[in-house]
N, C-alpha and C positions, 0 to 999 in steps of 0.2 A: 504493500500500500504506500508506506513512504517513496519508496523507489520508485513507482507509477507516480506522484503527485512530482516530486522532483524533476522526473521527464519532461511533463508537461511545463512546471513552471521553467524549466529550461529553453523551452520551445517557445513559451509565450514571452516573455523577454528578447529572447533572440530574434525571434521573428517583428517584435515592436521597434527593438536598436536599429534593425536592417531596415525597417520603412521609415524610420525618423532618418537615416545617415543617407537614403536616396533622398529624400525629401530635401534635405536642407540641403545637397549638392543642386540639386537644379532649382530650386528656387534663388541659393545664392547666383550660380550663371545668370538666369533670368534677371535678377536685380542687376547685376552686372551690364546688359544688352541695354536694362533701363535707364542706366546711369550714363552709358555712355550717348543717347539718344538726348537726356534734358541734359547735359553740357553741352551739348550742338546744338540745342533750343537757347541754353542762356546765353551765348555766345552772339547769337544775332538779334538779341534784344538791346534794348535801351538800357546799358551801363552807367549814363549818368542820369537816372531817375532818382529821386529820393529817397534817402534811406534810412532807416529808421536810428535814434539813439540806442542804444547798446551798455546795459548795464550789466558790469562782472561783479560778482560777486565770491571775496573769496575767504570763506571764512576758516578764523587758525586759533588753535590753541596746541601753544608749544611747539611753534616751526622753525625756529632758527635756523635749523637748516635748510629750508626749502622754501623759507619767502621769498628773499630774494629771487631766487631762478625763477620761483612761481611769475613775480610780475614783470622783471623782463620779457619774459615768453610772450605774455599780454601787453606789454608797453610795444614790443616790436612786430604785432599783429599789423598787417597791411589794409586792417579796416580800422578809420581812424575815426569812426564818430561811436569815441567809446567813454565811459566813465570807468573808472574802476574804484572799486569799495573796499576793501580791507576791514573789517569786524572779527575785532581781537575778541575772543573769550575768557578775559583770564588767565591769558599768559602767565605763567610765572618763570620764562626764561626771558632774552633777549628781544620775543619776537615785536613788543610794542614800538620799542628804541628803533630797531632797524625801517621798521615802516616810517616811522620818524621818518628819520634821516633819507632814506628814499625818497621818499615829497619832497625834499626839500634840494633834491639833486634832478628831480624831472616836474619842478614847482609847474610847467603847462601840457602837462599831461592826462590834468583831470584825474589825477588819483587822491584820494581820501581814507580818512580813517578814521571807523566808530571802534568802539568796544565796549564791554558788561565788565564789571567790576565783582559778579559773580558766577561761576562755570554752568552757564544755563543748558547749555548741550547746544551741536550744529541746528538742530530745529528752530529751535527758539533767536540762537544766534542773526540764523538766514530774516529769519521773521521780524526780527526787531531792524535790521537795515532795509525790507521791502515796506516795513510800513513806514518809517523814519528817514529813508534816506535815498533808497533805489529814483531814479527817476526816469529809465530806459521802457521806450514803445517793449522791450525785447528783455530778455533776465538771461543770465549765464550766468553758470556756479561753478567754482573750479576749486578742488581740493586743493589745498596752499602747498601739496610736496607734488603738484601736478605740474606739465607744461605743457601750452598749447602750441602746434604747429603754429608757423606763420600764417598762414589763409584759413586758420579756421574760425577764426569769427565770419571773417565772409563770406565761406562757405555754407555755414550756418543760417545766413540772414536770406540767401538766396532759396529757400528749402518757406520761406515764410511769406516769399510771394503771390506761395497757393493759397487761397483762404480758410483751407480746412486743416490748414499744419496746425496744430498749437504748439505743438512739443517738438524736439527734435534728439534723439538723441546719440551722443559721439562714437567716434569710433576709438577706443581705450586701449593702450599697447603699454605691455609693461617692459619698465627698464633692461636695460640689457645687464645680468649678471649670471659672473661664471661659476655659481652654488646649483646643486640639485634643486631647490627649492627656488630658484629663480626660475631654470629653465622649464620647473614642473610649471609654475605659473604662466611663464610667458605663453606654450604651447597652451595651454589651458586657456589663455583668454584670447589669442589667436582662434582659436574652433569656435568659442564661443562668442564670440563677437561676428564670424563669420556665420554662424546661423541666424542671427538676429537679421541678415540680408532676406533670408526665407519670412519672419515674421512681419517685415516690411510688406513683402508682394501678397502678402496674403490681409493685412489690415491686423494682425492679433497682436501686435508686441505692448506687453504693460507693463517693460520693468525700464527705466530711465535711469539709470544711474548717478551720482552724484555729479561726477566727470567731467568737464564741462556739459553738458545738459543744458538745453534751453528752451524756453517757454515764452508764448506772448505774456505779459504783464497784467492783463485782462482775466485770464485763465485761473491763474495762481489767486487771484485773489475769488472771484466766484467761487471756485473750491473752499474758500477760507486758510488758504494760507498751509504752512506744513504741519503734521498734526508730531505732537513730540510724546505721544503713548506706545509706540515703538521703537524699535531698536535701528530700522532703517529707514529714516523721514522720506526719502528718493524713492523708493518705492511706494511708501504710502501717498505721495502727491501725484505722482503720475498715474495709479488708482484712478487716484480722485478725479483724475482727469477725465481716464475713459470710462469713467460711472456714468460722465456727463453725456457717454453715447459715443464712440469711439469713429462713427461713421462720418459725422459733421465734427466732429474736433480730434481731430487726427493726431497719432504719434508715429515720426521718420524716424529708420535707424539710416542717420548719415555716415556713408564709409570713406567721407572725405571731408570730414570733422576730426580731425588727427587730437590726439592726444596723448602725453604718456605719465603715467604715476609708475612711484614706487611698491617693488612686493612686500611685502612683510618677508622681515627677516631672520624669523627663526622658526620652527616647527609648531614650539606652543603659542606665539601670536600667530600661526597661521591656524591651530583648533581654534582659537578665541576669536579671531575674525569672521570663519566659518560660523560658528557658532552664533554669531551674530546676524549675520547675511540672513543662514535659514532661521533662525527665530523670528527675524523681521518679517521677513518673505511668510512666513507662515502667519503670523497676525495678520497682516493686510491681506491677505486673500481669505480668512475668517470671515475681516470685517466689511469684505465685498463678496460675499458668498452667496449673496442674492445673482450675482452676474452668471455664474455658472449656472450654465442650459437656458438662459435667458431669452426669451423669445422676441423681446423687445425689438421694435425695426431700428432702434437708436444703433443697437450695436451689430458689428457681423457676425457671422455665424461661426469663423474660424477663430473668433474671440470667444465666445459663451461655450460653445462645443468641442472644441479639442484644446485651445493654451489652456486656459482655465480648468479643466477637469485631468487633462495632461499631468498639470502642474500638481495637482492632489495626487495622483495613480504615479508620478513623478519618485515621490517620498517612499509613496507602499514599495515599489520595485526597487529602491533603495535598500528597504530593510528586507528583504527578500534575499538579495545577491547572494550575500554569504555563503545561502543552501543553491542557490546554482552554480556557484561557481563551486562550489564543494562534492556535487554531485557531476560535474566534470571531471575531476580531478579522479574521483569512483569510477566513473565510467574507464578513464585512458587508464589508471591500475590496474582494473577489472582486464583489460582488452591488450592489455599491454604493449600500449600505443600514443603517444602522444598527439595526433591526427587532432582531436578538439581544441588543444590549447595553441597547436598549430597555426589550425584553423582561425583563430580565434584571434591570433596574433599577425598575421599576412593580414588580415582584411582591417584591421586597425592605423598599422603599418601603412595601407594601402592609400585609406582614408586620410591619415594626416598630411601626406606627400601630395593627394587631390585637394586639400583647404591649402597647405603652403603654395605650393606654385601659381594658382591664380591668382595669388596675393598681389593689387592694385601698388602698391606703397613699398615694398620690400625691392633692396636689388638683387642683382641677378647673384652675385654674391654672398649675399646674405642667405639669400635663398639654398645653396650650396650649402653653407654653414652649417643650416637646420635641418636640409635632408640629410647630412653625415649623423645627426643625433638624434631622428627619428625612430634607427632599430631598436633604440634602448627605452621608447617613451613607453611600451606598451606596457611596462615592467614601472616605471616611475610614477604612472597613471593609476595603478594599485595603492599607493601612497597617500592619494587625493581622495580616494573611493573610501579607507579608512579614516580619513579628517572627517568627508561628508557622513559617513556614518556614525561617528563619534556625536557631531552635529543634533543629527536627527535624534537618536537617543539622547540627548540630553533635552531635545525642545520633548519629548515625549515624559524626562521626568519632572521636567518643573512646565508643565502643561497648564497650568494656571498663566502663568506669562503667555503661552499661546494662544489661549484663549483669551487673551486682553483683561483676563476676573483679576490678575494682581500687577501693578505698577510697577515700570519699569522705568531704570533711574535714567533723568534726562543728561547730566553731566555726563561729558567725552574724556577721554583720555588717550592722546597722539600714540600708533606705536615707535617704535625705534625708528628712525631715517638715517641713511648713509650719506645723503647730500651732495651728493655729487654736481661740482657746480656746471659741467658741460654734457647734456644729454643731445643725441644726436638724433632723429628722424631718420629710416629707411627702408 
């Protein structure tokens, strides 16, 4: 009996992974043909039309090392009708002093700076400079150890031409380091930023990241602003966004919105960041659980019926693996063969080398780089499967926080940064 259900759950997994990993290969190509079509649209439009204000927003507590680069990136952005906002939280390193001193070396640059005097968290923080200070048609948020490409404000503003964009959001590359746990990252948010291409052509994407991220000005506040009852405010606003009906107020995943942050650099901030992500992610889809299977003509159907219900059936196969991939491992002993982990490992392999190579941004030698360290990701990717599952168990034992019954603290706490003052784009 066990041995029979193992089968099956074997089969029903495998057979799920394999239509999700065609899916998002041609949907990303598809967004690709689509991208490349509205560049040759925007191209022969009116460039000198008017353009909206452009407020960054970037909120820090404890960045010393990464303010700096953070606003350069944004002072040297090639869209220049920009404000930029700084909202300190309660530093208690350097980071107030250096913004100082910054203003006061690019005084016309339109850069500013609020701060709280007590650690209110990024929610609250973002909240108190949209209602007090922002004064951009357009919102961008950029985590203070992030940096933006040069053309990615512009990039961005050009995505909000359509009237049904509200949202937009970036395309996230993390930093280049040469640790296990950097490259587990970077391949990690590489795949996964390149399916967010698939959730574009289909209307279903609801997770907008901190990142740079951007919203009409209008939107953010109709929602009411960001809510600070979980653990991930970026996700809970962009919710809130497509609760308002995701068909007339649209979210872009832009893949020419460049950006890059830092990975977290050790293995237990990288369980505590996880653990974060999915607790967050787990409350705001509770607290929009009316959306799933929703019939409503507001929203599409590849939002209410597969992300959303996805996203729940997501966790179960989660805590599932264990016994599939346990019962693999029975089978090739049983068989005395290895042919499933084989198997299992060639079509992995296969797949990362089909997300790397059409990679838009990368060069041709970068690209090289990463298909030399591909053989080894299938094996390093078990790493991550163990964080996210650590995760889930934990949102499963303190489930009062998931379910929104108990309060979760609004103060942040910076992880470690390396600082690296020249991050490169490629």
């Amino acid at each position: 009996m066990l041995i029979t259900f193992l089968f099956y759950l074997f089969i029903t997994i495998s057979v799920i992974d394999v239509i999700h990993l065609g899916m998002y290969l041609v949907g990303a190509n598809y967004y690709d043909i689509r991208q490349f079509k509205r560049r040759a649209a925007a191209r022969k439009r009116n460039h000198h039309a008017i353009r909206p204000l452009v407020s960054v927003l970037i909120p820090a507590h404890n960045e010393e090392l990464g303010i700096i680069r953070c606003l350069d990136s944004v002072r040297r952005n090639t869209y220049r009708k920009l404000e930029i906002i700084v909202v300190d939280d309660a530093s208690t390193d350097n980071t107030r002093q250096l913004v100082r001193e910054y203003i006061k070396k690019h005084p016309k640059r339109g850069i500013r700076l609020m701060y709280k005097r007590k650690n209110v968290g990024k929610a609250e923080a973002l909240n108190h400079v949209l209602r007090r200070g922002a004064k951009g048609d357009l919102i961008m948020t950029l985590d203070a150890d992030s940096v933006l490409h040069k053309k990615a404000v512009t990039n961005a503003v050009e995505y909000f031409e359509d009237p049904k964009v509200v949202g937009v959001a970036a395309n996230v590359r993390i930093m280049d380091s040469l640790t296990i746990l950097g490259l587990l990252q970077k391949f990690e948010h590489m795949i996964g930023y390149r399916s967010k291409k698939f959730f574009a052509v289909t209307n279903s994407e609801y997770i907008v990241g901190g990142v740079a991220s951007t919203y009409r000005r209008e939107i953010i506040k109709k929602v009411g602003y960001y809510d600070h009852d979980t653990t991930t405010e970026d996700i809970g606003l962009s919710l809130k966004v497509v609760a308002e009906g995701n068909k007339e107020n649209r979210i872009m995943y832009a893949a020419d919105v460049l950006a890059m942050t830092e990975g977290v650099q050790t293995f237990k901030a990288l369980l505590r960041q996880r653990y974060r992500w999915k607790l967050g992610g787990l409350q705001n889809l509770i607290k929009h659980n009316d959306l799933v299977a929703n019939t409503d003509r507001r929203y599409s159907r590849m939002l209410t019926f597969y992300r959303l219900p996805m996203a729940f059936f997501g966790e179960l196969m989660l805590l599932l693996e264990p016994l599939a991939i346990a019962y693999v491992i029975y089978v090739c002993w049983m068989l005395a063969t290895p042919s499933m982990i084989v198997g299992a490992y060639m079509t992995i392999t296969f797949y990362l080398l089909l997300n790397l190579w059409p990679d838009e941004h990368m060069t041709t030698s970068k690209k090289i780089r990463m298909s030399l360290l591909t053989p080894i990701m299938y094996f390093v990717f078990y790493l991550m499967n163990i964080v996210q599952l650590v995760a889930i168990l934990r949102c499963l034992v303190n489930h009062q926080q998931a379910l929104g019954k108990t309060q979760v603290s609004s103060s942040w706490v910076s992880p470690k940064r390396r600082g690296e003052t020249q991050v490169q784009f490629s």
